[in-house]
C-alpha positions in Angstrom: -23.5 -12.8 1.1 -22.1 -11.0 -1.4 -19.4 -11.8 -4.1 -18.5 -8.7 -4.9 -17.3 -7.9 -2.2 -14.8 -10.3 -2.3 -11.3 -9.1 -2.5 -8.0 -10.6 -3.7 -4.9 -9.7 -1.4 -1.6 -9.2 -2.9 1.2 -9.2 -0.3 3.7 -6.3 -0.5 6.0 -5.0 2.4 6.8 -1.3 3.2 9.9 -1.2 0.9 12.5 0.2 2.8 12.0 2.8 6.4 10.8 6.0 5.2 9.6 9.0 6.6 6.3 10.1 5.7 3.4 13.1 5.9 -0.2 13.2 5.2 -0.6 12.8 0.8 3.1 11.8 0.2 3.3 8.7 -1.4 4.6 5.1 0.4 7.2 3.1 -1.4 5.8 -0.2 -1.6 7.3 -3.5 -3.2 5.5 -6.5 -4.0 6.6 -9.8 -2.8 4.7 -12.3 -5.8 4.0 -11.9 -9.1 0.1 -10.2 -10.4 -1.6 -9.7 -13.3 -3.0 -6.6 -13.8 -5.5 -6.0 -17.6 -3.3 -8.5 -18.8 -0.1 -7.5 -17.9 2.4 -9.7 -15.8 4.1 -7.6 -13.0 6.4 -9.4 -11.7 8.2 -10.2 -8.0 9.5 -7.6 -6.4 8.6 -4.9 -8.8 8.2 -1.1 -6.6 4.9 0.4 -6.1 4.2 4.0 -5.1 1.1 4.7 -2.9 -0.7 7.7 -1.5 -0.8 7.5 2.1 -3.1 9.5 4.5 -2.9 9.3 8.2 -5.9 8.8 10.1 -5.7 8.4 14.3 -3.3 5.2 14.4 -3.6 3.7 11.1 -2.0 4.5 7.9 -4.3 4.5 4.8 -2.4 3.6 1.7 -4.3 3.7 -1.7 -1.9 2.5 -4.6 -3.6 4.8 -8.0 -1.5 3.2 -10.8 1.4 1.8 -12.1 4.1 2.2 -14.6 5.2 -1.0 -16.2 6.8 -1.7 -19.6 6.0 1.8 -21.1 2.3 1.4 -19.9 0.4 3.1 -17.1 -1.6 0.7 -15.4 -4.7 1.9 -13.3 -5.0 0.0 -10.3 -6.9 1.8 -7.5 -5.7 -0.9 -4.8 -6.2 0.1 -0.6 -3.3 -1.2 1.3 -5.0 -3.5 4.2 -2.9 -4.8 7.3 -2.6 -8.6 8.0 -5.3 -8.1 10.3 -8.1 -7.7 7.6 -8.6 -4.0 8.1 -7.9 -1.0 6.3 -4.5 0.9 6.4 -1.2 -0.3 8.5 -1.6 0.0 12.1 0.9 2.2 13.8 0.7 2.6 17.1 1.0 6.4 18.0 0.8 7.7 14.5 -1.6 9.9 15.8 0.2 12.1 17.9 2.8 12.2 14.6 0.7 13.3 12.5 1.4 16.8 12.2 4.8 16.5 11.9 5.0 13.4 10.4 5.6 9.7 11.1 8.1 7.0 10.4 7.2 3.5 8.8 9.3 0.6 9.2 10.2 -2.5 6.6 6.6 -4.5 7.6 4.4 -6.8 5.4 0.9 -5.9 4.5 -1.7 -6.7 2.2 -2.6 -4.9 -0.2 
């Protein structure tokens, strides 16, 4: 056992549908409010992650934010509500090349 690698999730959904390829970023919003080096971001506030699409999961890796005037680093991976890495979506793979589309979902990120 160990504690560090214990991880804190912080639910956000897949913002709205969107049409993706492999290094464009994910528009993701959160659904409570964080702290993050001691700034309160609150409910529903939009995050932008990098996605990269690897067989039939999305990996989604949030770098920073921009809140108040201030950019946050963050360096956050997007895990699904099954506990692993990345959003499962079922035939991405055979997307991949020319894209995939992601619907409205929650995940943890």
């Amino acid at each position: 056992y160990n504690k560090k690698t214990i991880a804190w999730m912080i639910p956000v959904v897949v913002h709205e549908d969107q049409v993706i390829r492999d290094g464009q970023a994910v528009k993701l919003r959160l659904l409570k409010e964080i702290s993050a080096d001691g700034v309160v971001i609150p409910t529903n506030t939009i995050l932008y992650a990098t996605c990269h699409l690897n067989d039939d999961r999305l990996r989604l890796t949030v770098h920073n934010l921009q809140q108040g005037g201030q950019l946050i680093p963050l360096d956050l991976d997007v895990y699904d509500t099954d506990g692993t890495p990345g959003i499962n979506v079922p035939g991405l793979s055979a997307q991949s090349q020319v894209g995939g589309q992601i619907r409205s979902s929650a995940v943890q990120g």
